[in-house]
C-alpha positions in Angstrom: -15.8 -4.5 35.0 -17.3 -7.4 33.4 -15.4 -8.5 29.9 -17.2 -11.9 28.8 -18.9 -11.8 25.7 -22.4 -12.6 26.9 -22.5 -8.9 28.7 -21.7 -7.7 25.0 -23.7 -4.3 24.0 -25.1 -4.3 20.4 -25.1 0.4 20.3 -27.3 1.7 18.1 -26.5 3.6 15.0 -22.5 2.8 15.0 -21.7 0.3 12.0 -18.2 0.4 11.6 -16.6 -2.1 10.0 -12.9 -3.5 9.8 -12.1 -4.5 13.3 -9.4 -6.6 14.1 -10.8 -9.0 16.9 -7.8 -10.0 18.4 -5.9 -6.3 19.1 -7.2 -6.0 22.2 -6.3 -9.7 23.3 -2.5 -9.7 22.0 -1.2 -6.1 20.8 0.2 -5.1 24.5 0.6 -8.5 26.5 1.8 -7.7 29.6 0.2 -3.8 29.6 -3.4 -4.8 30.2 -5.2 -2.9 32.8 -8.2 -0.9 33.7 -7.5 2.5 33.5 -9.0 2.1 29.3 -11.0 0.1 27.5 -10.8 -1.5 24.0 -14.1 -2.2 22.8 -13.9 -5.1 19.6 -16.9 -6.2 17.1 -17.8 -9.6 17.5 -20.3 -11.8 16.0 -22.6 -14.1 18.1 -23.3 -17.7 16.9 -26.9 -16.3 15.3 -25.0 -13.9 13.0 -25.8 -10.9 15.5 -22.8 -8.3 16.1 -22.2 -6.4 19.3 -19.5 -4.5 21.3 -17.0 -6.6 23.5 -15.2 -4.3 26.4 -11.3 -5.4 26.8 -9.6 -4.4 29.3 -6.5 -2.2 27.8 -3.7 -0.2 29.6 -3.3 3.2 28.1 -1.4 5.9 29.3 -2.2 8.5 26.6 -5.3 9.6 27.3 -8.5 8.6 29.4 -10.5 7.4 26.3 -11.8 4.0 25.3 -10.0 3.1 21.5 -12.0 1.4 19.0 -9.3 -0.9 16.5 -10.9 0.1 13.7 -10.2 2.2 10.7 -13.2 4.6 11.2 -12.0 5.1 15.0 -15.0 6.4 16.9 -13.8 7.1 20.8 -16.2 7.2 23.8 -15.5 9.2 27.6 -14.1 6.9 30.0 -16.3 5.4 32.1 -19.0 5.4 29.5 -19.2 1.5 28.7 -19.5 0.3 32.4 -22.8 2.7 33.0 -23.9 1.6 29.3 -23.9 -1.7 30.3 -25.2 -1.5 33.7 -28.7 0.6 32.2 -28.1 -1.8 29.4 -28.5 1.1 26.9 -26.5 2.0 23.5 -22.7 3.2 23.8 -22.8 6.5 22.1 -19.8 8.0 20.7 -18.6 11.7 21.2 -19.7 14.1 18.6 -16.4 14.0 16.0 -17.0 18.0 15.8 -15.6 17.9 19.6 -11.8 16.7 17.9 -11.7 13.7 19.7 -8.9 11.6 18.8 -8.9 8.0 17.9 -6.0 5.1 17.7 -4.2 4.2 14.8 -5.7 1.7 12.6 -4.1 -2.0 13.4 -1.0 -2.6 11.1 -1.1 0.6 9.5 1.6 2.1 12.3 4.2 -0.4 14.4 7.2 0.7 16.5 9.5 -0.3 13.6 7.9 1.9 11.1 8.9 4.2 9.4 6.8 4.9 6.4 3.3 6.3 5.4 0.5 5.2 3.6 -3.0 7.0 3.3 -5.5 4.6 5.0 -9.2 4.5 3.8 -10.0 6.8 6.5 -7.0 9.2 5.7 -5.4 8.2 8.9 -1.5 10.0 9.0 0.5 7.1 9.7 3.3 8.2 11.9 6.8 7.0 12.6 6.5 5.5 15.9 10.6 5.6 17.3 12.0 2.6 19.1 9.7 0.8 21.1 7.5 3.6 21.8 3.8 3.4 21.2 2.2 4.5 17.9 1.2 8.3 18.3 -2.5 9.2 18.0 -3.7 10.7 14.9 -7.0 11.8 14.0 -9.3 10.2 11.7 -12.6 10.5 10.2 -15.0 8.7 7.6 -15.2 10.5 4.2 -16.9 9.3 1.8 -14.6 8.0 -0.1 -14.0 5.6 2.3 -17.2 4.6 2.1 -17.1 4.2 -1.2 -14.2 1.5 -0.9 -15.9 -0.4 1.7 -18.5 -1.0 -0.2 -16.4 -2.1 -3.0 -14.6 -4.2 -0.8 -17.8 -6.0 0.7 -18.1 -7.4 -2.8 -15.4 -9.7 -2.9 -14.0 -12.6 -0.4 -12.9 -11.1 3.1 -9.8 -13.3 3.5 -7.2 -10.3 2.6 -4.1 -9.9 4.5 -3.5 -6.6 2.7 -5.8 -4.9 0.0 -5.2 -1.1 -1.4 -6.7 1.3 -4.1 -4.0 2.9 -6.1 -4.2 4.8 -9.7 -6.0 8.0 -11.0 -8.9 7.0 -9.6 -8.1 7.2 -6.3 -5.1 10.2 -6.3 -5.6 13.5 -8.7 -3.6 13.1 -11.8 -2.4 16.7 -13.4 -4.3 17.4 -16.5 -7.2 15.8 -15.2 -10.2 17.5 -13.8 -11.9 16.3 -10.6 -15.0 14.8 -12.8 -12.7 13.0 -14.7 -10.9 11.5 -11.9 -14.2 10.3 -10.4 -15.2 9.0 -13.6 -11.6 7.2 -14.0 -10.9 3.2 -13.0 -10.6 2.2 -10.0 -7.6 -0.1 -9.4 -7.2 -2.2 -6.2 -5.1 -4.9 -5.1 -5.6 -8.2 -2.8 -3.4 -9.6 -1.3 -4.1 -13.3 0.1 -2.8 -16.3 2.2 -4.4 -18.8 0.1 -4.7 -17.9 -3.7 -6.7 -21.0 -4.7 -9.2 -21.2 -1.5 -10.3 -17.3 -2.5 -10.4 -17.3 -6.4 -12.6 -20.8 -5.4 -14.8 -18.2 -3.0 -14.3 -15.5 -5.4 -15.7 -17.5 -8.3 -18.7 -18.7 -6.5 -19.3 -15.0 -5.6 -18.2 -13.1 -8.9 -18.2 -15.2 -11.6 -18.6 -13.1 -14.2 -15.5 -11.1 -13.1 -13.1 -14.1 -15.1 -12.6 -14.3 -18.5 -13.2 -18.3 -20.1 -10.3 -19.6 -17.6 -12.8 -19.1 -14.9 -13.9 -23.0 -16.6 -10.3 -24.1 -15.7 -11.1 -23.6 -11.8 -9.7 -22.3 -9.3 -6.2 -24.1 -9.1 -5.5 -23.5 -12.5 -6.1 -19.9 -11.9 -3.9 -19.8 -9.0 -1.6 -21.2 -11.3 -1.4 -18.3 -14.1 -1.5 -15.9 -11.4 2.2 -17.3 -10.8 3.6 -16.2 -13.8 5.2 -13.3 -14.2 4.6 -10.3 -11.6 2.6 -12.8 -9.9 -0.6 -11.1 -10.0 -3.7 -12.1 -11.4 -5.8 -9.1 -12.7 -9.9 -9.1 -13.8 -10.2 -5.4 -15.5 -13.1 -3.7 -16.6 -15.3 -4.9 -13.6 -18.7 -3.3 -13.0 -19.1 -2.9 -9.1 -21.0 -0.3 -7.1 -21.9 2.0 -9.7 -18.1 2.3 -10.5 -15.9 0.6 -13.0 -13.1 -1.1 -11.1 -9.8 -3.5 -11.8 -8.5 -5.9 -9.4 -5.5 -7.9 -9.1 -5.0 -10.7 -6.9 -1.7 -11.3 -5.4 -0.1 -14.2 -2.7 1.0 -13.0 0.0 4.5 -14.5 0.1 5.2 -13.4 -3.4 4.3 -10.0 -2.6 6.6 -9.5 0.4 9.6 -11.5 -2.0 8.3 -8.3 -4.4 9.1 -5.6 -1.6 11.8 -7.3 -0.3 14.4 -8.7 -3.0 12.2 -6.4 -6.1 12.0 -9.4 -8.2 9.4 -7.8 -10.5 9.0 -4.6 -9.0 5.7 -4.8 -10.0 3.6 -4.4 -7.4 6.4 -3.3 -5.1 6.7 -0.1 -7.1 3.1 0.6 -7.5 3.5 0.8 -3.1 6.5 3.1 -3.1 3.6 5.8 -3.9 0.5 6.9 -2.5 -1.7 4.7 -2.3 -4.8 3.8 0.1 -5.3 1.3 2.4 -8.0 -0.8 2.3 -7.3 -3.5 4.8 -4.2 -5.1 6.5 -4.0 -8.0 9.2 -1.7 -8.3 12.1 1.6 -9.7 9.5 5.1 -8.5 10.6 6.8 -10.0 7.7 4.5 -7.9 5.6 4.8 -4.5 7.7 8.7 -4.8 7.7 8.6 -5.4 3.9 6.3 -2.8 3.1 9.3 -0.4 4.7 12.2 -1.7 3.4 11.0 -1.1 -0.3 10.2 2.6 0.6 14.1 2.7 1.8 15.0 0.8 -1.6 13.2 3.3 -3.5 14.6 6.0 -1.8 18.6 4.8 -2.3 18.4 4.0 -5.8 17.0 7.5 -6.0 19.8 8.6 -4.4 22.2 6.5 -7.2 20.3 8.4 -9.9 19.9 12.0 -8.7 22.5 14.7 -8.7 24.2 15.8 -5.3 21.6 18.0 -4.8 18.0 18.1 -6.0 14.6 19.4 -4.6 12.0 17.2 -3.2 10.1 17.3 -6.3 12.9 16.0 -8.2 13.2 12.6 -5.7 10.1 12.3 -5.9 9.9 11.9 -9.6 12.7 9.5 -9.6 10.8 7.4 -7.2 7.7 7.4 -8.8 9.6 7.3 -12.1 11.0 3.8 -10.9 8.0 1.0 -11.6 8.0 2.9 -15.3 11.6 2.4 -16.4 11.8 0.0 -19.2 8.0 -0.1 -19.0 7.5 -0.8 -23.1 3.8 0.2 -22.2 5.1 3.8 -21.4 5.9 3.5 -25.4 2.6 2.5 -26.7 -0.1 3.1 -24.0 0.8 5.6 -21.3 1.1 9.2 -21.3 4.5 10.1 -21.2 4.0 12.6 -18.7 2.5 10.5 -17.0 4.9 10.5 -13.8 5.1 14.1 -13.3 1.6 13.9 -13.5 1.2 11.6 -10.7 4.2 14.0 -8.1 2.6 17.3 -9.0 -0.5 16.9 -7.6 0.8 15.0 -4.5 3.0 16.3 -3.4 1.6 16.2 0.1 0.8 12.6 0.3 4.6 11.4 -0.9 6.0 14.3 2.2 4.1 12.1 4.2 5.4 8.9 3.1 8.3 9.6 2.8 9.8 12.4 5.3 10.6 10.3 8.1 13.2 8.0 6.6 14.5 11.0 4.9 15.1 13.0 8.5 16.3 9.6 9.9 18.6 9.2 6.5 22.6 9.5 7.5 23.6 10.7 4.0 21.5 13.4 3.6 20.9 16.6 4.9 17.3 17.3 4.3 16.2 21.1 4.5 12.4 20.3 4.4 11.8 24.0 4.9 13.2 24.5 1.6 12.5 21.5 0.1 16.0 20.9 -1.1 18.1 17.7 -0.6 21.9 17.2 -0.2 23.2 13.4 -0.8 26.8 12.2 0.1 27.9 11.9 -3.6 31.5 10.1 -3.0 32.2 6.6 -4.1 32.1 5.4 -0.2 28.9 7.0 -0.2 27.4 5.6 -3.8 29.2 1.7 -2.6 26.9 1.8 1.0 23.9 2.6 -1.1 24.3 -0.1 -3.6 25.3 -2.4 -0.9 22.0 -1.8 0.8 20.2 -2.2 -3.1 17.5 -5.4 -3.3 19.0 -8.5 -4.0 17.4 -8.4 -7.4 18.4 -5.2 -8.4 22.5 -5.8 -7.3 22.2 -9.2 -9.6 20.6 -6.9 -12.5 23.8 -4.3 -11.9 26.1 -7.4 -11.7 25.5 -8.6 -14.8 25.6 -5.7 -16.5 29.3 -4.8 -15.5 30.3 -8.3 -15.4 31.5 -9.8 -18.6 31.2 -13.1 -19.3 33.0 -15.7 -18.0 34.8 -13.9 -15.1 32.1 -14.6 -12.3 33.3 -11.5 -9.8 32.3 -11.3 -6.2 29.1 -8.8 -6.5 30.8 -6.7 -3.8 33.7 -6.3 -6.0 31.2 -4.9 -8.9 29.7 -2.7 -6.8 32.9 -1.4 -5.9 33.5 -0.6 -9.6 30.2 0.4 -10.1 30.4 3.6 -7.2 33.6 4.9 -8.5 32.2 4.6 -12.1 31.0 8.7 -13.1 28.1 6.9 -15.1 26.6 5.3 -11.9 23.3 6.4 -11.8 22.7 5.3 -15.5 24.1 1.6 -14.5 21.6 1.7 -11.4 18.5 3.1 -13.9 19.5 0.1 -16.5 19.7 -2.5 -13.8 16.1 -1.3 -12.7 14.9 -0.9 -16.6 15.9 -4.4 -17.1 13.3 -5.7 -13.9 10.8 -4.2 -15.1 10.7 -4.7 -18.9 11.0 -8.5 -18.1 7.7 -8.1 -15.9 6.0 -6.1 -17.9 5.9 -7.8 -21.2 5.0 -11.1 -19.6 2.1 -9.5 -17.0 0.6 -7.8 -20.0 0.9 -11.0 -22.2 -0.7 -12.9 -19.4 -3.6 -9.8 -19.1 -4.8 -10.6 -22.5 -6.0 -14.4 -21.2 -7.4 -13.0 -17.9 -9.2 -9.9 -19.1 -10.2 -11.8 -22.1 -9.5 -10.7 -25.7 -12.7 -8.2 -25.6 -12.0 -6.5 -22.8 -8.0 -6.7 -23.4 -8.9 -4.6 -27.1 -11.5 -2.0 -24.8 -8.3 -1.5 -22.3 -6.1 -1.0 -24.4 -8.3 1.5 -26.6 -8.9 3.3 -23.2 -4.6 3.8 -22.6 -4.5 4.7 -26.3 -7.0 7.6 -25.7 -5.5 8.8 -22.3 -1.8 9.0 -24.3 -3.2 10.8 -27.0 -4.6 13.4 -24.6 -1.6 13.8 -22.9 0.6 14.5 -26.3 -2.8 17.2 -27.3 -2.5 18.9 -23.6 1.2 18.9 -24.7 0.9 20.8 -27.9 
């Protein structure tokens, strides 16, 4: 079968954006072969796009994959005789339940974690080396509805996702309220000045006066503090949408080490995926801070506990010392968030709690049992970000006597008041963060805006404390 470029087929009716070109070139070196096909979207030198066929071992099934987050498949076979006639490659009907591959970097063979893509793909745990599983996946409109939001803005993301009660049902909240809500995404980026500079050439009137300042200077504020530069009350699409632009580095130190949590804890819930390139580091780092969240957790909660309860203390983390959850946030804010969705944090989070050794996890019942002794409480805080450990260290350490951290955290797991040491030590991360991001909000939104947002968390408080009485 002929592969080159120049015997490309441009189908009709197909637009399906989001391919990662080079899948089908690098993902399985050594595995190629011509029992499957991988079709990729390329663009010719005139701006034209078409299909290129790869050829792409695949033992599963005797489809052709499509890398691409909306995932159309096509019968085997069906690509050669398209090209021969030279007529359009049409997909199968999605009413026949074809299934489609996994989105590119949303599933990897060390994964262990889930995040709802923007074509609710089910990102599954994928054991060993073993290939990711098939799942199915579809194009709501909601997905739609992000693309188009995305097509706005610079294309050179390594990772972008919608989180917030715009995207994920919020208790109290009626589903007209929630479409009406503010739509909050995050980009992350290789190069911070090269896409503000795009960015600002594209959406100028996104920044506030610093957009006269330039790029580099922007890059440059977006440094402080959580490390995240956000424009807020953006028009876009019919919608009202805030962005915050984020390094790339600085958001896998985030996952990794939890040196702001700020970001990091917005990822350890649901939250949908917009876009993500081929980046290990970033894969691996996105699951280590699900594990993170789940042992400190573990630190906080009782020896046992339902599901519901974990997953309150999880989502409960990125709040703790948040003085915006004082003046600004509905208090109930977190159980608002679990209730609802409950389903999407089972899905993010059930594999690493059946693979968890210190816990016996009765999902039938929805009850947890945690290893509650203080060789159980010193592997968890052992296995802590390194942020998080310091924060714990210097709590328990007094001045002057410079202990070995594993020596604290010795002290710490036999201490009854554990939990509360590990809540503090997490509390002080974020209150540090916090102050200085939403300092730093009130230059980038702009005063104006900074007073409307603010006015808007003041009314969505005040409706939680009226639901309340």
């Amino acid at each position: 079968m002929e592969t080159s470029s120049h015997r490309c087929l441009k189908p009709e009716g197909i637009r399906l954006p989001g391919i990662v070109g080079k899948l089908g070139r690098e993902r399985r070196k050594g595995q190629q072969g011509e029992d499957d096909t991988i079709v990729k979207w390329t663009k010719s030198h005139n701006g034209e796009g078409c299909w290129e066929p790869l050829p792409y071992k695949n033992q599963q099934q005797n489809l052709l994959r499509l890398p691409t987050r909306e995932g159309a498949a096509f019968p085997q076979g069906s690509l050669e005789r398209s090209l021969a006639a030279h007529e359009p490659l049409r997909p199968l009907p999605r009413a026949a339940g074809v299934e489609a591959a996994l989105p590119p970097g949303v599933c990897s063979s060390s994964s262990s974690w889930f995040q709802e893509g923007s074509a609710g793909a089910a990102a599954v745990r994928a054991p060993g080396n073993a290939r990711c599983r098939l799942a199915r996946m579809s194009l709501p409109s909601s997905a739609v509805k992000f693309r188009r939001i995305l097509a706005q803005f610079p294309q050179e993301l390594s990772f972008a996702f919608a989180y917030g009660s715009g995207v994920f049902q919020q208790a109290g909240a009626s589903s007209g309220e929630s479409e009406n809500n503010m739509l909050d995404f995050v980009f992350a980026v290789d190069d911070s000045v090269s896409w503000h500079k795009m960015n600002l050439s594209k959406n100028r009137n996104h920044y506030s006066f610093l957009k006269y300042f330039g790029a580099k200077r922007l890059s440059n504020i977006q440094n402080y503090g959580a490390g995240i530069y956000y424009n807020t009350l953006v028009p876009c699409n019919g919608r009202v949408i805030k962005y915050g632009v984020i390094s790339t580095d600085i958001l896998i130190e985030d996952l990794l080490r939890w040196k702001t949590l700020y970001v990091a804890g917005r990822l350890q819930k649901p939250v949908k995926i917009l876009a993500q390139n081929e980046n290990g580091k970033l894969q691996a780092a996105l699951s280590s801070n699900l594990k993170s969240a789940v042992t400190a957790a573990f630190l906080m909660l009782p020896e046992s506990f339902s599901e519901e309860d974990l997953y309150v203390q999880i989502a409960g983390i990125s709040y703790a010392g948040d003085f915006r959850m004082m003046i600004g946030e509905d208090k109930s804010k977190v159980m608002n968030i679990v209730k609802p969705n409950m389903l999407h944090f089972q899905k993010l989070y059930s594999n690493i709690l059946q693979d968890c050794p210190q816990v016996i996890y009765k999902h039938q019942l929805g009850k947890l049992e945690i290893d509650k002794s203080p060789e159980g409480q010193f592997a968890q805080l052992m296995a802590l970000p390194r942020t998080l450990q310091q924060q714990i260290t210097s709590l328990m350490d007094p001045p002057g006597k410079n202990r070995d951290v594993e020596e604290i955290l010795l002290q710490v797991a036999h201490d009854p008041d554990c939990g509360l040491v590990v809540h503090q030590g997490i509390s002080g991360i974020v209150r540090s963060s916090s102050l200085i991001q939403s300092a730093k909000t009130t230059l980038t939104a702009g005063l104006k805006k900074s007073v409307i947002y603010s006015m808007k968390k003041m009314y969505k408080m005040s409706k939680g404390w009226l639901r309340k009485s």
